[in-house]
C-alpha positions, 0 to 999 in steps of 0.5 A: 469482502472475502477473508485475505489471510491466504492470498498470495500474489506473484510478479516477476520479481517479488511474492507478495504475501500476509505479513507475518511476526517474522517480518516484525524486525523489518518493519520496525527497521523500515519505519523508524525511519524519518524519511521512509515515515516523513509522509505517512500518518504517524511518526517515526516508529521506536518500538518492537510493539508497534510492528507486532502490533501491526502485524496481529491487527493485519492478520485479524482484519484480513480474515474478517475481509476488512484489508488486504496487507500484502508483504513485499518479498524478493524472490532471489534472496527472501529479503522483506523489502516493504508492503503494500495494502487495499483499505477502506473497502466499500462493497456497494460502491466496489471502491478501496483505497490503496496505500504502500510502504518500502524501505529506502534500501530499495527506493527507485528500482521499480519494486513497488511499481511491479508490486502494485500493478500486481495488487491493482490487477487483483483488486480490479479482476478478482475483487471487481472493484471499480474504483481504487483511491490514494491519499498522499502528502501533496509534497510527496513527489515520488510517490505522485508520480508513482501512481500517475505512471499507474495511471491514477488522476489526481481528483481532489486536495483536502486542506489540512486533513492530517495532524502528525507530531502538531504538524498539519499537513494537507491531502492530494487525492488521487483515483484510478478507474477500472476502465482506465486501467483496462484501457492501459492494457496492465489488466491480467 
């Protein structure tokens, strides 16, 4: 994969661009959340260290091509409103794994649904992926109907994939093809 630190995208609404260290706070402040963490892999964020920790481990591997994190702001007033991510690249199988984050402040206003129709257009046009994965919490309702809005078809459950805090938790699978998503006509 190419190097990612210098990519930018733009929707009507958001720019989406790397993370910086000056969106630490905010995303300390978003993660440390019970209910923005209550599906994601690790717990709850408590420490400035963890969101600097993020942000330096992002910058590194986005210069190696490894992922893409891509910070989600709102044009009007600059606000940090959550990321979105392509992960887990497979350049023979052209396949990634998508992931997002937003802060509850702006849960159901269709930001991420915008942000991530941008990042699918990338990585399907200029990445030329043919295939792009998420992995979500089966009790993850919203975020099931996010990416079935997308188009994504859940595929597979994997039983108790994910151990956080002693809390075992399973998988739902879900993937979204190229051609489906050129067929939809969100293709740019």
């Amino acid at each position: 994969m190419p190097a990612f630190n210098l990519v930018t995208l733009d929707s009507p609404r958001l720019h989406l661009r790397p993370l910086c260290m000056d969106d630490a706070a905010a995303i300390l402040r978003m993660r440390s959340k019970a209910k923005v963490m209550r599906y994601m892999t690790t717990a709850p964020w408590t420490d400035i260290a963890q969101a600097t920790g993020m942000v330096e481990r992002d910058e590194a591997a986005m210069v190696r091509g490894d992922l893409l994190r891509l910070a989600l702001i709102r044009k009007t007033d600059k606000v940090f409103l959550g990321s979105c991510i392509l992960f887990h690249f497979d350049e023979g199988c052209r396949r990634a794994e998508i992931g997002y984050d937003m802060d509850e402040t702006y849960w159901g206003q269709g930001y991420m649904n915008e942000a991530l129709v941008t990042l699918l257009n990338y990585g399907f046009s200029e990445l030329n992926l043919n295939r792009i994965d998420a992995d979500i919490h089966p009790d993850n309702i919203n975020s099931a109907r996010s990416l079935e809005r997308l188009g994504f078809i859940r595929e597979g459950y994997l039983r108790e994939r994910w151990i956080i805090d002693d809390v075992v938790s399973d998988s739902a699978i879900y993937g979204l093809l190229r051609s489906d998503w050129v067929k939809r006509g969100e293709a740019s």
